[in-house]
DRENDO-1510 file (C-alpha; in Angstrom, 1 decimal, always signed):
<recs>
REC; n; res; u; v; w
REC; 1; UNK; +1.1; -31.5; +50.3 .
REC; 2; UNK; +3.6; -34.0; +51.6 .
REC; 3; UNK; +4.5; -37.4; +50.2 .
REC; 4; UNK; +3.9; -40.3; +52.0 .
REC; 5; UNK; +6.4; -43.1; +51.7 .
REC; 6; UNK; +6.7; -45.4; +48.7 .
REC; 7; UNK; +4.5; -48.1; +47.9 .
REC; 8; UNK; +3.4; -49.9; +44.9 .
REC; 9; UNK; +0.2; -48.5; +45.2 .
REC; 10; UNK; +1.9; -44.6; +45.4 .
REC; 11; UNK; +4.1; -45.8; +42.7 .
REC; 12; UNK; +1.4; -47.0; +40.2 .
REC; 13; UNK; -0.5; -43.8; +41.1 .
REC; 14; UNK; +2.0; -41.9; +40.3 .
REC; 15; UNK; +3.3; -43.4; +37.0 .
REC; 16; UNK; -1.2; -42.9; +35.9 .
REC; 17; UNK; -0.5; -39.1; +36.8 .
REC; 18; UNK; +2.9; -38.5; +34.6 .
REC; 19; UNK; +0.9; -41.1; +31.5 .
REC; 20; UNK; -2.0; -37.8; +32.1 .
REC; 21; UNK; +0.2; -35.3; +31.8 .
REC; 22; UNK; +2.2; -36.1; +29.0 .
REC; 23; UNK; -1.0; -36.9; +27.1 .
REC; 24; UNK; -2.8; -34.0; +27.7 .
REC; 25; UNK; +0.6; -31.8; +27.2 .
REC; 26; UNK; +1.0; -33.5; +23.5 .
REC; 27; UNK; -2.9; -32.8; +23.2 .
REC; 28; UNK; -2.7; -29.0; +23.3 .
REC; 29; UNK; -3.7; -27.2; +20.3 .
REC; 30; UNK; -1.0; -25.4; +17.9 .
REC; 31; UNK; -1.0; -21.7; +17.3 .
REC; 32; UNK; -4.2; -21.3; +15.6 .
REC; 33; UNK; -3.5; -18.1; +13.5 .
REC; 34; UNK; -0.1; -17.9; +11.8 .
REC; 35; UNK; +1.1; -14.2; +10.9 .
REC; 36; UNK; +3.8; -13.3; +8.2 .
REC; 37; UNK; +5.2; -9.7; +7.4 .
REC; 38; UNK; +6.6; -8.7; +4.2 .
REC; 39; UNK; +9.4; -8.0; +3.6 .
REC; 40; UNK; +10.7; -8.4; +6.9 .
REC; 41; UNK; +13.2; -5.4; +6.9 .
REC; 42; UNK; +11.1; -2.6; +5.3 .
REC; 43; UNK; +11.9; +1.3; +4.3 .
REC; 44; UNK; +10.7; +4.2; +4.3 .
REC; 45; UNK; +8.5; +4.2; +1.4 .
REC; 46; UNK; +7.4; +0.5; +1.1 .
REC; 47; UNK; +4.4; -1.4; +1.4 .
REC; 48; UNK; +3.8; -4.0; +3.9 .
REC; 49; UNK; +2.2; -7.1; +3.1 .
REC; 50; UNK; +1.0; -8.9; +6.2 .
REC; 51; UNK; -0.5; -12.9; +5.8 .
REC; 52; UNK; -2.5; -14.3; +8.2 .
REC; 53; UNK; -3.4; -17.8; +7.6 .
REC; 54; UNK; -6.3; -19.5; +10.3 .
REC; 55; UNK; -5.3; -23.4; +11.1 .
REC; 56; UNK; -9.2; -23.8; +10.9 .
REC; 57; UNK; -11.9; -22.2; +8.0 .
REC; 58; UNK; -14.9; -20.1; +9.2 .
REC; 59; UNK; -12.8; -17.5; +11.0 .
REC; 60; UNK; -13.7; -13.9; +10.0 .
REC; 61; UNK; -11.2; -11.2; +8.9 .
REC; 62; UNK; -8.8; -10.3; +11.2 .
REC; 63; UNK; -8.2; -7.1; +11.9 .
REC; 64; UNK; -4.5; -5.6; +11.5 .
REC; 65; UNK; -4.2; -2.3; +13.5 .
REC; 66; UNK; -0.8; +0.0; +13.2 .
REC; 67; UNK; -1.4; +3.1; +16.2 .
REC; 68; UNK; -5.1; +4.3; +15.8 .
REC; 69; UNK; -5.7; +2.9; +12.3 .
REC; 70; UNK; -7.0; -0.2; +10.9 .
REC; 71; UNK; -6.4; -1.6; +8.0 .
REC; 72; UNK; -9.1; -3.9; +5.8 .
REC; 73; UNK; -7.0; -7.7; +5.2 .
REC; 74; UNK; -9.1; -9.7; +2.3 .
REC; 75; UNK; -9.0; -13.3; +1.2 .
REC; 76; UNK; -6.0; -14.6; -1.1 .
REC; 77; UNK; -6.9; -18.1; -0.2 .
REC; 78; UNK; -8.2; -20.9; +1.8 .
REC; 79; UNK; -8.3; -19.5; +5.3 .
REC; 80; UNK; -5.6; -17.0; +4.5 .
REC; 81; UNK; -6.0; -13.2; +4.3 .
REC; 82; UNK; -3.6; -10.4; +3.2 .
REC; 83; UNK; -3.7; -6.4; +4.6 .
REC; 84; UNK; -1.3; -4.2; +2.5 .
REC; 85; UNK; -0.3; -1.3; +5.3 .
REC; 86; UNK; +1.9; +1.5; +3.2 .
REC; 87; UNK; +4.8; +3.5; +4.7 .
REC; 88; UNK; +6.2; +7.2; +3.7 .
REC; 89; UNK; +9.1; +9.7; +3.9 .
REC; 90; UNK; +6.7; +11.6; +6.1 .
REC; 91; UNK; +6.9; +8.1; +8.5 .
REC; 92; UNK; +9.3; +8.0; +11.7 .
REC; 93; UNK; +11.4; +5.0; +11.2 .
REC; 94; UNK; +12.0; +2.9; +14.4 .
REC; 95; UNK; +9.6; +0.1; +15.5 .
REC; 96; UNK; +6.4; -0.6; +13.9 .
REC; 97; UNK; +4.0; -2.2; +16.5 .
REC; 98; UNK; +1.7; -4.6; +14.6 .
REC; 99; UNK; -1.4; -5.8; +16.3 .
REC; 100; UNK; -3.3; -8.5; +14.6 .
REC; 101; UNK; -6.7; -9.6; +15.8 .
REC; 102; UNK; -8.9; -12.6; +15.1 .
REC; 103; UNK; -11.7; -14.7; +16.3 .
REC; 104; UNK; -10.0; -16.6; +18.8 .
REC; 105; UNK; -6.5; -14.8; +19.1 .
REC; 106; UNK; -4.4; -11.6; +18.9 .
REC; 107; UNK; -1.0; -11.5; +17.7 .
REC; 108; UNK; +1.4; -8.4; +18.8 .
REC; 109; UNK; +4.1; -8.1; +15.8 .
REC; 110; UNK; +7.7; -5.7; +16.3 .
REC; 111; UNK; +8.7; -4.6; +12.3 .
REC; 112; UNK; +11.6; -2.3; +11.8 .
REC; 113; UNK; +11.3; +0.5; +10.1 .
REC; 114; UNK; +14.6; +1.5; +8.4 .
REC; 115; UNK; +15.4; +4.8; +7.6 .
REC; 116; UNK; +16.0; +6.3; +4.0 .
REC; 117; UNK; +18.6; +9.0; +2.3 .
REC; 118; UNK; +15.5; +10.9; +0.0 .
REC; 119; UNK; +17.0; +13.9; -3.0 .
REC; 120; UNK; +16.3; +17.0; -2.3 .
REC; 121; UNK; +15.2; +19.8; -4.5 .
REC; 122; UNK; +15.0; +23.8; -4.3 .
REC; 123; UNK; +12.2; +25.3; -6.2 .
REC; 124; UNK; +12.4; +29.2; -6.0 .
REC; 125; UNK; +8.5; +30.6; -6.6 .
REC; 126; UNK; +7.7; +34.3; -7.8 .
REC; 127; UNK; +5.2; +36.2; -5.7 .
REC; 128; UNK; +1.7; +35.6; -6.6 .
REC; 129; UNK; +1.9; +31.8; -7.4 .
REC; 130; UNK; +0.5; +30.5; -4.1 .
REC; 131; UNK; -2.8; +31.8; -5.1 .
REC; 132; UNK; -6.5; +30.3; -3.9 .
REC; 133; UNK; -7.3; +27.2; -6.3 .
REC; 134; UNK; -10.8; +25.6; -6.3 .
REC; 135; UNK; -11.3; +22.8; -3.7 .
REC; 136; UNK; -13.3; +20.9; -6.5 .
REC; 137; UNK; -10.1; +19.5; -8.1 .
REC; 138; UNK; -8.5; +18.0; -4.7 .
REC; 139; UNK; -11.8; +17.1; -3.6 .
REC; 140; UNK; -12.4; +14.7; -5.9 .
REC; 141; UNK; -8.8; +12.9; -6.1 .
REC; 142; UNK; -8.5; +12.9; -2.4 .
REC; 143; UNK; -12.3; +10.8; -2.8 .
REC; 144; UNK; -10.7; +8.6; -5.3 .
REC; 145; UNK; -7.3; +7.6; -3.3 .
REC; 146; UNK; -9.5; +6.5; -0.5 .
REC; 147; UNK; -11.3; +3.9; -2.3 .
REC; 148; UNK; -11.0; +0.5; -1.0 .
REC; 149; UNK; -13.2; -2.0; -2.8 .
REC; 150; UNK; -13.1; -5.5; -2.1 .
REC; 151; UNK; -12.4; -7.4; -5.2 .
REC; 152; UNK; -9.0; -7.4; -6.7 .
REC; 153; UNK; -8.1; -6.7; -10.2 .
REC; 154; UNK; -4.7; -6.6; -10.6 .
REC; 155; UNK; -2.3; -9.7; -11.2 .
REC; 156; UNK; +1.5; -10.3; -11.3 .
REC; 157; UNK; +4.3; -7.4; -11.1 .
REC; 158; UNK; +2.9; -3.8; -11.9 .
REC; 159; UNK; +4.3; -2.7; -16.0 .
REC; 160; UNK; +6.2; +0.4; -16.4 .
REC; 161; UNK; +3.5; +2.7; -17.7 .
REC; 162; UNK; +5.8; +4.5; -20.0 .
REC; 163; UNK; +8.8; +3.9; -21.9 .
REC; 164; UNK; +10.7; +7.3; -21.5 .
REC; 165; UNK; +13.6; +7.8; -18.9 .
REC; 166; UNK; +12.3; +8.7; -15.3 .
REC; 167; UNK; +13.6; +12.2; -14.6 .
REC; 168; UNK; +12.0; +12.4; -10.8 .
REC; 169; UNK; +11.8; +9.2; -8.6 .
REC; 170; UNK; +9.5; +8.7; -5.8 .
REC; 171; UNK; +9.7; +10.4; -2.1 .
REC; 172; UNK; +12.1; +13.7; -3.5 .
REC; 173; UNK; +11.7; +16.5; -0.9 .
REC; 174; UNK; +11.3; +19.8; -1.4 .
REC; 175; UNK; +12.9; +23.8; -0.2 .
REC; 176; UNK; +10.4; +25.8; -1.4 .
REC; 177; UNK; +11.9; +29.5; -1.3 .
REC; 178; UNK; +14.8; +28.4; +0.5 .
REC; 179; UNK; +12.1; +27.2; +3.9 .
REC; 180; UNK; +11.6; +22.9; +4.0 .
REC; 181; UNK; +8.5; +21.6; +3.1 .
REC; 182; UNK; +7.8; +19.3; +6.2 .
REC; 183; UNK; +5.2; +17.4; +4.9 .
REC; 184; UNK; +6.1; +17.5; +1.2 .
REC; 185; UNK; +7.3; +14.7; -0.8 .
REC; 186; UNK; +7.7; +13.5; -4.7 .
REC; 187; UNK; +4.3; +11.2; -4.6 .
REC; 188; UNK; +5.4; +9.3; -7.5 .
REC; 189; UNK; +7.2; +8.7; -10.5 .
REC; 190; UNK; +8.2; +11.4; -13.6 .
REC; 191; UNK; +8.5; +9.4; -16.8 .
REC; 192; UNK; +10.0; +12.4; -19.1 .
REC; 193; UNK; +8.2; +10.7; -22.5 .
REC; 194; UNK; +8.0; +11.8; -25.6 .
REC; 195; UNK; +4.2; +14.5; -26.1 .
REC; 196; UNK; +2.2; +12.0; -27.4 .
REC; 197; UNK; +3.4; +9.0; -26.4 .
REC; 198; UNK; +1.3; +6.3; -25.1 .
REC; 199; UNK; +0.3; +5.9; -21.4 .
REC; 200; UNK; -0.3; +2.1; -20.1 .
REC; 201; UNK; -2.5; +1.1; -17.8 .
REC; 202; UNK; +0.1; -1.0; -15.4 .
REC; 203; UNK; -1.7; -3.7; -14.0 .
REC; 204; UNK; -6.0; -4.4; -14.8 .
REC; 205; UNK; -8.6; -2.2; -12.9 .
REC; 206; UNK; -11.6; +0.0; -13.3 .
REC; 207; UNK; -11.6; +3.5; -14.0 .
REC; 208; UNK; -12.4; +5.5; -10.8 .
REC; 209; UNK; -11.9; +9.2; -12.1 .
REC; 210; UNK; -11.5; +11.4; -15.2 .
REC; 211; UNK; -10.5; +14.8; -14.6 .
REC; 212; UNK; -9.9; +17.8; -17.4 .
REC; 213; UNK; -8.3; +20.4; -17.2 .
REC; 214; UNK; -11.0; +22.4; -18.9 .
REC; 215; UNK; -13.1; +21.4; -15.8 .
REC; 216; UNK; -10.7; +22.7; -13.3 .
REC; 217; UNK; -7.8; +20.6; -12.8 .
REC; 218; UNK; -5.3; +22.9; -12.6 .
REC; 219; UNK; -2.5; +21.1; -11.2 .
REC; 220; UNK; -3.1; +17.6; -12.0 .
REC; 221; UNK; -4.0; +18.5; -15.6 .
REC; 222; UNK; -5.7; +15.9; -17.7 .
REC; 223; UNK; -6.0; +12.4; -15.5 .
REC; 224; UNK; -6.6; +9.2; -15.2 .
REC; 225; UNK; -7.4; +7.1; -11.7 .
REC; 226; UNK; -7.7; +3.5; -11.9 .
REC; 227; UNK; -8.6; +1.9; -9.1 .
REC; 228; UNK; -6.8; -1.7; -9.1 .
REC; 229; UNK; -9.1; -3.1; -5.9 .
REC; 230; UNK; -8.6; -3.3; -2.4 .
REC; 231; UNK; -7.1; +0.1; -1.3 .
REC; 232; UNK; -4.6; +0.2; -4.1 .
REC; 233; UNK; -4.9; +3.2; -6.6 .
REC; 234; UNK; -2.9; +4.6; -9.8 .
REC; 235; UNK; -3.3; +7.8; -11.1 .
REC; 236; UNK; -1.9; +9.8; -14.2 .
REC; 237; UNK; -1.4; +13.2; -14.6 .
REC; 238; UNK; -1.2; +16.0; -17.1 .
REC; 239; UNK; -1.8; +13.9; -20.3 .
REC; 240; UNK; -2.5; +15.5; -23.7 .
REC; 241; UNK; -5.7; +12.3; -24.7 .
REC; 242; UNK; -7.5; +10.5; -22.1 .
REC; 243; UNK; -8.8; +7.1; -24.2 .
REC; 244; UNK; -11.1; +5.9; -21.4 .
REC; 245; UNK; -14.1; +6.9; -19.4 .
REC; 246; UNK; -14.8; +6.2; -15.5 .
REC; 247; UNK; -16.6; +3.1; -15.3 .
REC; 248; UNK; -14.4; +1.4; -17.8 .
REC; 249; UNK; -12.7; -2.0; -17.4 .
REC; 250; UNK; -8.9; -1.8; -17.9 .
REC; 251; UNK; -6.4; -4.6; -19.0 .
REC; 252; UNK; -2.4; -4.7; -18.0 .
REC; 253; UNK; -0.7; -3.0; -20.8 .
REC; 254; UNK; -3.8; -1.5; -22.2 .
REC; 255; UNK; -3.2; +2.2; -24.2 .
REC; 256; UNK; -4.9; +4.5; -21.6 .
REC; 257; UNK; -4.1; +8.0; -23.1 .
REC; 258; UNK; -1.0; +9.9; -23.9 .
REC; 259; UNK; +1.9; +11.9; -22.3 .
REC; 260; UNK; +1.1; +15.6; -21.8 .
REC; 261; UNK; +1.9; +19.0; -20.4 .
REC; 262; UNK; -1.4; +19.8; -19.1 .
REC; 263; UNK; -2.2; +21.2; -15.6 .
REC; 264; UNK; +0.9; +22.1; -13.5 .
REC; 265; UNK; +4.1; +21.0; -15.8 .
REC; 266; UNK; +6.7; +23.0; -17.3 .
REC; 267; UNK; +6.6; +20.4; -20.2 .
REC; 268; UNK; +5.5; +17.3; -21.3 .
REC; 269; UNK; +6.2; +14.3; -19.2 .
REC; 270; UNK; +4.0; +11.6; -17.1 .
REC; 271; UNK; +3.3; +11.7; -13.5 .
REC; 272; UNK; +2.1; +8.2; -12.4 .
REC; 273; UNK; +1.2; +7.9; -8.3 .
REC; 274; UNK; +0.8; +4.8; -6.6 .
REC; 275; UNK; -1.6; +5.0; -3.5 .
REC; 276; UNK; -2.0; +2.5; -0.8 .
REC; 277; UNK; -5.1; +3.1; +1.8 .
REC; 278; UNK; -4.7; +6.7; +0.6 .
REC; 279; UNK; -0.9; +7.1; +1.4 .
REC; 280; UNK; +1.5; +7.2; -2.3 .
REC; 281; UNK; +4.0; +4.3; -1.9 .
REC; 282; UNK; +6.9; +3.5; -3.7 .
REC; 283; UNK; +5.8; +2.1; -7.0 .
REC; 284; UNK; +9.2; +0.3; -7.4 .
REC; 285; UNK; +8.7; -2.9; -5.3 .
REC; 286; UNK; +4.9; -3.3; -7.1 .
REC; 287; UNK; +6.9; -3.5; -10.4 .
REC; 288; UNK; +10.3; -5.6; -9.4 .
REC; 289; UNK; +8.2; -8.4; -7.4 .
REC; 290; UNK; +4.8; -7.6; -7.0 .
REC; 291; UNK; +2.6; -8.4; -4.5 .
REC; 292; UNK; -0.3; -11.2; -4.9 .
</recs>
């Protein structure tokens, strides 16, 4: 449309149109859903913590989707929400597309990935040790690692659940025979204590599993599973004394059972996994910062 010549008239009218403008420009709403990821330079191995915080109460949980899988986010606070996504040495590292949806908007986050140098092992097997083991065993562990109950227990940095020297760390791969295992790694942490010694529950939970060896655990021996609450589970294997039951209510720091050689070990040590949505994460960052 053309513009006629000047005139006060035009002039007035045009001043009332930029006064609109600028009014409705400084009227628009801000960003109504804020989304932080921790840390912001991850490894392989790590967990993810991502925050999303609604400018307004009433929204529902958003929904924070990595590739075909969603993961639950619960409430840490007023009109904030938390998801814990976990990461492995079986991961590709490169860029990790985010997506986070709520009740009025979607959010599309980049993360990188960074690669990470894992040990390496060579375990040499005799003939006849890859022999048929009962299903019941996994069964029921794989049923406890993919618990994800709502309420959280745990509080503050994760404790070291045993005070001897760790002789394996988290994510070691494996040659078994002199062939790679592709989708092997060290799913948690070798404490190489004392037989006997006391094993700590590291942060507060509930009891989620007993297993015995008399009853068929055959590799993880005599164990412990203790769910800490939404998604995040710690188990201990091949203990000599189990002091709790399943259904039991477990404090930071309280005596759980004791180091053992029970189930697959060649001697007495502790085995403690930390599981994420059913992947084992590095327990490390749980214990240096924590995550609330």
């Amino acid at each position: 449309m053309a513009l006629c010549a000047w005139s006060p008239k035009a002039r007035f009218g045009v001043a009332v149109l930029a006064t609109s403008v600028a009014i409705e420009t400084l009227a628009l709403p801000v960003k109504a859903m804020q989304v932080q990821v921790s840390p912001s330079t991850p490894q392989l191995g790590d967990t993810l913590a991502v925050t999303v915080e609604y400018d307004t109460p009433g929204d529902a949980s958003p929904k924070v989707t990595v590739g075909q899988r969603t993961y639950p986010a619960f409430p840490i606070g007023e009109n904030r929400y938390r998801a814990l996504l976990p990461t492995t040495p079986l991961d590709r590292p490169g860029t990790l597309q985010l997506k986070v949806r709520g009740d009025r908007e979607s959010s599309q986050i980049a993360v990188n990935l960074r690669n990470r140098r894992f040990p390496t092992q060579s375990i040499w097997l005799p003939p006849g040790k890859d022999e048929d083991l009962s299903d019941y065993e996994f069964n029921r562990v794989d049923a406890f690692k993919q618990l994800v109950t709502p309420q959280k227990y745990w509080q503050g940095p994760f404790l070291k659940p045993n005070n001897g020297p760790v002789t394996t760390i988290y994510g070691v791969r494996r040659y078994y025979n002199g062939k790679f295992a592709n989708d092997y790694y060290h799913r948690g942490v070798d404490y190489a204590g004392a037989y006997g010694s006391p094993v700590i529950a590291p942060a507060a939970g509930r009891v989620a599993l007993i297993g015995r060896e008399a009853n068929g655990f055959l590799v993880h021996g005599n164990c412990i599973g203790i769910d800490h609450g939404q998604g995040v589970e710690s188990i201990f294997l091949h203990l000599s004394k189990i002091l709790v039951k399943e259904g039991d209510l477990v404090k930071a720091g309280q005596v759980i059972g004791a180091v053992g050689a029970t189930g697959a070990a060649t001697g007495p040590h502790l085995h403690w996994g930390l599981y994420v949505d059913g992947q084992a994460v590095d327990p490390q960052p749980w214990r240096s910062k924590g995550f609330e």
